[in-house]
C-alpha positions in Angstrom: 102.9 3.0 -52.8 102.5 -0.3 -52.9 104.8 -3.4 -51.5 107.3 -4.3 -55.0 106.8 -8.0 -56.1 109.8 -9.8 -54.8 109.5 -12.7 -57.1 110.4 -10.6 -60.0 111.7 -7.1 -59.9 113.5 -7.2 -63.1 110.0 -7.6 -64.9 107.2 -5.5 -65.2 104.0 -4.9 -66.6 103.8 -1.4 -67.8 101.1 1.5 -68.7 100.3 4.7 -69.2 98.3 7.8 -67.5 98.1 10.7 -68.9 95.2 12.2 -67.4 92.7 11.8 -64.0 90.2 9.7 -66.7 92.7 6.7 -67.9 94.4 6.9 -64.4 91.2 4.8 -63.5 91.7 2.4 -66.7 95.0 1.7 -65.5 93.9 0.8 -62.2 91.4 -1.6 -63.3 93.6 -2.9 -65.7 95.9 -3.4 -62.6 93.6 -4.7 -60.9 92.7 -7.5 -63.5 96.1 -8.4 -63.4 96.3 -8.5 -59.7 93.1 -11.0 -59.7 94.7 -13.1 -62.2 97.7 -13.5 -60.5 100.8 -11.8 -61.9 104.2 -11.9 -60.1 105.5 -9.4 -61.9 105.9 -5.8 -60.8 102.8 -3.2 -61.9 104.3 0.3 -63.2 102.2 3.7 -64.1 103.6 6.2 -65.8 102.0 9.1 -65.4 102.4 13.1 -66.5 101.8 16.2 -64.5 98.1 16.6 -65.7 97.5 13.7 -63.3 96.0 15.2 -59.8 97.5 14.8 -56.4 94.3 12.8 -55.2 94.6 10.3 -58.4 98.1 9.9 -57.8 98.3 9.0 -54.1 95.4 6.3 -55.6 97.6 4.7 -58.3 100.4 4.3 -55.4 97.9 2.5 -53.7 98.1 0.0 -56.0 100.7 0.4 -58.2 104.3 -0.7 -57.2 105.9 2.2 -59.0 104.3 5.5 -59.9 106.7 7.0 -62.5 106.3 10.9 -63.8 107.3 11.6 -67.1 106.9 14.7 -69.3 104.3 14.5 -72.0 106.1 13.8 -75.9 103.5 15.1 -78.4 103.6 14.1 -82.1 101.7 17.1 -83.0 101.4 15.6 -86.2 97.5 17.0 -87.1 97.3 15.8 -90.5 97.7 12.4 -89.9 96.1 12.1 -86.6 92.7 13.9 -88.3 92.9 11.0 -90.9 92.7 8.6 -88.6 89.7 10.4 -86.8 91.6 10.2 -83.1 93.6 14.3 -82.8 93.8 12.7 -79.2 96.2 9.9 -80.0 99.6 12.7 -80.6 100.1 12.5 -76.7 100.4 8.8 -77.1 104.3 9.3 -77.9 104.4 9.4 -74.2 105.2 5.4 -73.9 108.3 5.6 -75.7 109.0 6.6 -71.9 108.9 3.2 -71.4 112.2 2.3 -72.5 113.8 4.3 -69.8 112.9 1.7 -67.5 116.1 0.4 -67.2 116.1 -0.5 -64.2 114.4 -3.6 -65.1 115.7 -6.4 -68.1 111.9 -6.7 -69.5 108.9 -5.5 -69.7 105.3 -5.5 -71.1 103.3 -2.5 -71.8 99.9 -2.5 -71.8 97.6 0.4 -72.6 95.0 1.9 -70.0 92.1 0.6 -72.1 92.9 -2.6 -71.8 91.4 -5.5 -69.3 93.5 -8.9 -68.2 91.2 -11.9 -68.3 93.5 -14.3 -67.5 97.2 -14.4 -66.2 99.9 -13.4 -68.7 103.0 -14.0 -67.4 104.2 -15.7 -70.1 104.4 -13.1 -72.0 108.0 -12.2 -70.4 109.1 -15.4 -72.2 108.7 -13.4 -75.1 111.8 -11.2 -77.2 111.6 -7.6 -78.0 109.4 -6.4 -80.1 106.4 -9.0 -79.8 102.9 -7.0 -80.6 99.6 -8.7 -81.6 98.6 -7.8 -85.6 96.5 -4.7 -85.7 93.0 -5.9 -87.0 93.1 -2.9 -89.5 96.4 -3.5 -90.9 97.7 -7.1 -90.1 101.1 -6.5 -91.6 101.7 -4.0 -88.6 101.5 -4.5 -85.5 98.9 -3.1 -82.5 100.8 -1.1 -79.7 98.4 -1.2 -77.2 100.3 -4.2 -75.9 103.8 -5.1 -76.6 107.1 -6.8 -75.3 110.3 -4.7 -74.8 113.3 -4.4 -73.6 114.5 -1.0 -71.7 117.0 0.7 -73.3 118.5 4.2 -73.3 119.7 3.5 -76.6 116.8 2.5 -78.2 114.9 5.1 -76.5 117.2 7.7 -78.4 117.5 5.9 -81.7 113.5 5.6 -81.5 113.2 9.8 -81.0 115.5 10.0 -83.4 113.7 8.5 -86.1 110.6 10.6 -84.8 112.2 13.7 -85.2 113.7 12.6 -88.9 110.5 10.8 -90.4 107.6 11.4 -88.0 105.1 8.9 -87.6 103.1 7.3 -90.5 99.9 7.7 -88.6 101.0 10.4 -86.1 100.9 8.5 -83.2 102.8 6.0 -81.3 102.3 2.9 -83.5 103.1 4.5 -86.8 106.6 5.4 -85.5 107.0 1.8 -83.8 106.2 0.0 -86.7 108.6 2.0 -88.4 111.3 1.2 -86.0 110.4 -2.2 -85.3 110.1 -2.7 -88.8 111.1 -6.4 -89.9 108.4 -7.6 -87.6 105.6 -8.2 -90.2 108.5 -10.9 -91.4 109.5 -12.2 -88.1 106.5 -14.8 -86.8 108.3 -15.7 -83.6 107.9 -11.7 -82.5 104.0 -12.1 -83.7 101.4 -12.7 -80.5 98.0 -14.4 -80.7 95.6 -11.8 -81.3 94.0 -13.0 -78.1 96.5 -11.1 -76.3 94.9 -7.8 -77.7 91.5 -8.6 -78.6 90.1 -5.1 -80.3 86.5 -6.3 -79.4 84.5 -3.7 -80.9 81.2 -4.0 -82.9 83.1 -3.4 -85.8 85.1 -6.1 -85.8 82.8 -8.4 -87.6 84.6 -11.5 -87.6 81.8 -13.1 -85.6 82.1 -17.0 -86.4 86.0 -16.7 -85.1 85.0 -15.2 -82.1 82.3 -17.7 -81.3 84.9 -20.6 -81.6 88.2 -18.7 -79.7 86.7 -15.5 -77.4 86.0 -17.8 -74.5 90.1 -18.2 -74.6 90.6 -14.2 -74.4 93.6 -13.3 -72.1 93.5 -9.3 -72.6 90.3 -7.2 -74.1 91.7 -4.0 -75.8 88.4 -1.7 -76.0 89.6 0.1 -78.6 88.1 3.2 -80.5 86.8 6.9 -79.2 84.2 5.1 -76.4 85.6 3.7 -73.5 84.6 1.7 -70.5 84.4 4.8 -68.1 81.9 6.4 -70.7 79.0 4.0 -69.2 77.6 3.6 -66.2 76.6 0.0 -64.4 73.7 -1.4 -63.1 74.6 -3.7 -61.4 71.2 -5.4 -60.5 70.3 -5.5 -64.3 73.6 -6.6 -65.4 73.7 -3.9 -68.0 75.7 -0.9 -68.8 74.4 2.1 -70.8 76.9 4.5 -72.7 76.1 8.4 -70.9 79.2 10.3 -72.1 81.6 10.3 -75.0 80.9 9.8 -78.8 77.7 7.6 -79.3 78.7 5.3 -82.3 76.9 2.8 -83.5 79.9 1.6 -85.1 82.1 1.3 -82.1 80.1 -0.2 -79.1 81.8 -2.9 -77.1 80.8 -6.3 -75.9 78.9 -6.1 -73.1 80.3 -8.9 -71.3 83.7 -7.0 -71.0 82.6 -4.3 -70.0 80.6 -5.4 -67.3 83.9 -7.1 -66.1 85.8 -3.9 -66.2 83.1 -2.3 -64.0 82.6 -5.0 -61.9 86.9 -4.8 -61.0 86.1 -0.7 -61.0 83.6 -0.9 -58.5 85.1 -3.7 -56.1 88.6 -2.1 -56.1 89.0 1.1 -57.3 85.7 3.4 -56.6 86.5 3.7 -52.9 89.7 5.7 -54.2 87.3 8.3 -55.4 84.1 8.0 -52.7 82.9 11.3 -53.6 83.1 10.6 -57.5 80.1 7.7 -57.8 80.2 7.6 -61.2 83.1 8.3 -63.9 80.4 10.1 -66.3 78.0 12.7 -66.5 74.3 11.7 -65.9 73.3 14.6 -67.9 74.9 13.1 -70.9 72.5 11.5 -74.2 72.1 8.2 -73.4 73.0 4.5 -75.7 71.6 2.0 -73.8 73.4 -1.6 -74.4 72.2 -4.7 -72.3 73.5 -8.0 -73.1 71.2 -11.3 -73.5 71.6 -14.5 -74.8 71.0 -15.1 -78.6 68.4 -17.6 -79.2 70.6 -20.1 -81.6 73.6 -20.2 -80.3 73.7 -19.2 -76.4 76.5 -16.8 -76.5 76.2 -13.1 -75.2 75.8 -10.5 -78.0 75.2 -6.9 -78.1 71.7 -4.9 -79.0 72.0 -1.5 -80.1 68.9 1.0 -78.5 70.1 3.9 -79.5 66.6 5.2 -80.9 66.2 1.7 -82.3 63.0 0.0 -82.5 62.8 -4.0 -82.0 61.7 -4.5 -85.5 64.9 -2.5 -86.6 66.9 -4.2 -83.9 66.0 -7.7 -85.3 66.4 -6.8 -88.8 69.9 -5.6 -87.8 70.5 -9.0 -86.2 69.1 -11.1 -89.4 71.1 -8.8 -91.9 74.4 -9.5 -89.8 73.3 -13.6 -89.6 73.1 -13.5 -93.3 76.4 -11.9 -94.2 78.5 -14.1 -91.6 76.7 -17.0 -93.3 78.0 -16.2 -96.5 74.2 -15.0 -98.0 75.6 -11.5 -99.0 72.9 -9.5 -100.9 75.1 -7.3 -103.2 72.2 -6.1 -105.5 70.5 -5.3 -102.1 71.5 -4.1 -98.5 75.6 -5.1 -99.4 75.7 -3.6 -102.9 79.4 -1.9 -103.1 78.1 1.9 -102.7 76.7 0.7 -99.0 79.9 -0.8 -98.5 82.0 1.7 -99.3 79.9 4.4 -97.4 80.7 2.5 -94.3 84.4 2.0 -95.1 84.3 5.7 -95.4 83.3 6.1 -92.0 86.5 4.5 -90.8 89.4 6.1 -93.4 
């Protein structure tokens, strides 16, 4: 296990492993908060589906490796309208408020990637959450300020067990505890503490001015970082495991920095495990280059793609962030609402 911050035991940055896979997102995510500085304790909680070999790795870098039992929602209906039946086990961060041995604390989910130091976020009061880009009058629970508490641990499964959970997982049922925090601005984090960078997030001219001051990447959605491989000498990763969406891909920049943190600090925990995916998995390639107006990194799509469809992608996307919307064309509403679909 390693060495407690002495500068700060009362506070803590908090996450969540629930399995071998997002054991190694939390250690990156440790890791990125290690490299940017944090004086604040690192804790992992983690359930018994977590191997002996895994665990003796998050101690290596972890200050406290906590096991908790798994709290399921089980809550199917809700959980298949949102797409994610994976998301009921999610519950299990309400462990988090039995933390009480320290006065404050941040969780972060194991998806998530520190680009800069955060410590200020203990300056913050319970419950301070980032708006969820789907629903901005809730907010996101991958990353939120709290305060442990017995008390509100109970109250919290109390209202679980008397209303369930709005969306069946962990941030339906915090929302609808924390519930005066759409009204409360001072609780209400810049969404650059949880940036849900995915391709379908399409707020592109925002990002362009503010994603260079990112402090946490959230890589939200079914495909995660360990679902592609690295190379390295290309800088490029290609997607060879999990769900290959079109609609979900991340930007590759990110990425490459979660790998980069993977394979400097936390590959040589698992030498005999090169790679986190299966190489006989389809394949969506995604290689990042540098857009010819504008110089910023951006994403192509080759997922049996040619570069005449790539580019017409590209154009169709230029023209709808510049306000050229075709809606007798490509953007009438039945195209629209065929890709809202997708999502609901």
């Amino acid at each position: 296990m390693a060495s407690p911050n002495t500068m700060s035991q009362d506070e803590a940055f908090v996450t969540l492993a629930t399995n071998d896979v997002y054991a190694k997102g939390a250690l990156v995510l440790a890791e990125s908060l290690k490299r940017h500085g944090t004086t604040k304790d690192l804790i992992v909680m983690t359930t018994p589906q977590i191997s002996h070999s895994v665990r003796s790795a998050l101690e290596c870098v972890f200050d406290v490796v906590k096991l908790v039992n798994v709290l399921d929602s089980k809550d199917e209906a809700h959980l298949t309208l949102m797409k994610r039946p994976e998301l009921g086990v999610t519950f299990t961060k309400l462990h988090c408020w039995t933390l009480t041995e320290y006065r404050k604390c941040v969780f972060m989910d194991a998806d998530m990637l520190a680009l800069q130091n955060v410590d200020e976020l203990f300056e913050r009061e319970e419950l301070s959450a980032s708006r969820d880009s789907g629903w901005p009058d809730i907010f996101n629970s991958g990353l939120f300020v709290f305060k442990p508490s017995l008390e509100t641990f109970s109250k919290i499964l109390g209202l679980a067990e008397d209303e369930g959970s709005f969306d069946g997982g962990d941030q339906g049922l915090l929302n609808s505890y924390f519930s005066d925090w759409s009204t409360d601005i001072s609780r209400h984090l810049p969404f650059l503490y949880n940036l849900h960078i995915t391709a379908s997030y399409t707020y592109m001219p925002a990002f362009k001015k503010f994603g260079q001051e990112t402090k946490v990447v959230h890589f939200l959605g079914a495909v995660k970082p360990w679902h592609y491989s690295y190379d390295k000498s290309a800088s490029a990763v290609t997607q060879t495991d999990g769900p290959c969406n079109q609609g979900n891909h991340h930007f590759p920049q990110f990425l490459i920095e979660w790998w980069s943190i993977y394979e400097e600090k936390c590959q040589r925990y698992f030498s005999s495990e090169p790679e986190l995916v299966s190489e006989n998995s389809s394949a969506c390639v995604i290689s990042h280059d540098l857009h010819a107006n504008d110089g910023l990194q951006v994403e192509e799509i080759a997922t049996n793609l040619t570069k005449d469809a790539l580019q017409e992608r590209w154009e169709h996307k230029n023209r709808w962030e510049s306000g050229n919307v075709d809606y007798r064309g490509d953007d009438k509403f039945e195209n629209i609402q065929a890709v809202l679909d997708t999502y609901l």
